[in-house]
N, C-alpha and C positions, 0 to 999 in steps of 0.2 A: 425343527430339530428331529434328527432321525430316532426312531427307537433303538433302544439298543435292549436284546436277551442276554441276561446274566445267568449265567451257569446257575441251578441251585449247589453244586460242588464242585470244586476244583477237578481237573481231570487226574485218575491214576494211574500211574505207565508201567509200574512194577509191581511184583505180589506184595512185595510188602505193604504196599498199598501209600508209600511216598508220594508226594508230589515232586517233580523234577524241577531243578532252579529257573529262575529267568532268566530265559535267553537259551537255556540249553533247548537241543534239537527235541521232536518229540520220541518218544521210545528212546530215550538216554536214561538208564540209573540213577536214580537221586541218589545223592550220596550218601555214604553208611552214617548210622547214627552213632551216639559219643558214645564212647563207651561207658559204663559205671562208675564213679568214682571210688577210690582206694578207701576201704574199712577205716574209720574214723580213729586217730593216736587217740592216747588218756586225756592230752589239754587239749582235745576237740576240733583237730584241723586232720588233715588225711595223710592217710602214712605209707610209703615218706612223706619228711618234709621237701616239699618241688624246690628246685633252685640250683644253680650251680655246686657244686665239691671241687675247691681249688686243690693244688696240689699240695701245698702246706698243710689242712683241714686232713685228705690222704695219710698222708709221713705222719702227723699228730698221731690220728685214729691208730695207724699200726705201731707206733712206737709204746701206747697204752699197753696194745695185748702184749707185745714183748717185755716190758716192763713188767709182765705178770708173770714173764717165766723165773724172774730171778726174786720178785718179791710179791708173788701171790695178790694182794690186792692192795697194798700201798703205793705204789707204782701207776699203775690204773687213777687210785681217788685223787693222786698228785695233779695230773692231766686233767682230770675233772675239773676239781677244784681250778686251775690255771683258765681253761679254757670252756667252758659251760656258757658264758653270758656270749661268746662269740662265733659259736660252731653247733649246731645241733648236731653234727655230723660226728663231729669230736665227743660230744659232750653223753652221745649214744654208742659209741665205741667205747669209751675210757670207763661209762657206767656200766654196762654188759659185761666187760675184760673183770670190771672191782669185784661186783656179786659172783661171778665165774670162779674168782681166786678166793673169796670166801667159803664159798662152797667145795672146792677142791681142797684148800686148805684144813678143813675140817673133816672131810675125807679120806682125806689121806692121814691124819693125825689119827682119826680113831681105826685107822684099818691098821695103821701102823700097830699102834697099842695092843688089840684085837687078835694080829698075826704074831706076835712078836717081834716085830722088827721085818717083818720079811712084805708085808703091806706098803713098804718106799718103793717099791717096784711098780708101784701105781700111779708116781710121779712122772711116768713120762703118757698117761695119758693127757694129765693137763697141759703137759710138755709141747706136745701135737696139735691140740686144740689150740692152743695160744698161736703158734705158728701158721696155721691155719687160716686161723680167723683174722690173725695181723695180714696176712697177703690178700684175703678179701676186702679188709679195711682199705686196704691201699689200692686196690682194682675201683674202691668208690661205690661200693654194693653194701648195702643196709642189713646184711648177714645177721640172722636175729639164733642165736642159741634155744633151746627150750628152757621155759621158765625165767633163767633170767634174763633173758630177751625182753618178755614181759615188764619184769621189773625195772629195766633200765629204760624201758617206752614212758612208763607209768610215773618214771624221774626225772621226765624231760619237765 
């Protein structure tokens, strides 16, 4: 039986100091490494959640934030409530749209009170956001607000 010499290390063909697959030529790139995985959601899996967004899941998520243009956050928890055990996807649009319409709701109430009356003018900022954030919905992007982005992560 012949001898055979074993490498004490594999050979490296790139700076990064990869080794190249089997069977590829020598001086070929190994291939790029994975990338990192996504910052961890509140119930401890990666965010997003990976998986297809049907179209139905879509029209849901954006009908929530529209529903918050005409009733601030009753509208939004309706959809929640319906769809939560079936849609992460819904169930994180309808609870960002809820908290969203709480918070402008209150907002606009106390600037209302505050100005005299002249603070309703501030209802077409929520207006816009709603609008906004429904056509993100529906494009299937995980469009997170500040703050209550957060909090509708942290309600899945």
């Amino acid at each position: 039986m012949p001898d055979q010499v074993m490498p004490s290390e594999p050979p490296k063909d790139n700076a990064a100091g990869a080794t190249p697959p089997a069977g590829a030529p020598q001086g070929a790139p190994a291939p790029a490494a994975p990338t990192a995985p996504a910052a961890p959601a509140a119930g401890g899996g990666a965010w997003p959640p990976a998986g297809e967004i049907s179209k139905d899941d879509k029209t849901m998520a954006m009908v929530a934030w529209l529903l918050g243009i005409i009733s601030y956050f009753a509208g939004p928890l309706v959809i929640y409530l319906i769809k939560k055990d079936q849609s992460k996807f819904v169930a994180f649009h309808a609870l960002q749209a809820m908290w969203f319409g709480v918070v402008a709701f209150v907002a606009v109430m106390v600037l209302t009170g505050v100005t005299c009356g002249i603070g309703i003018i501030l209802w077409l900022a929520p207006l816009v956001i709603d609008i906004v954030w429904g056509l993100k919905a529906n494009k299937g992007e995980w469009a997170e607000l500040p703050v209550v982005g957060d909090w509708a992560r942290k309600g899945l």
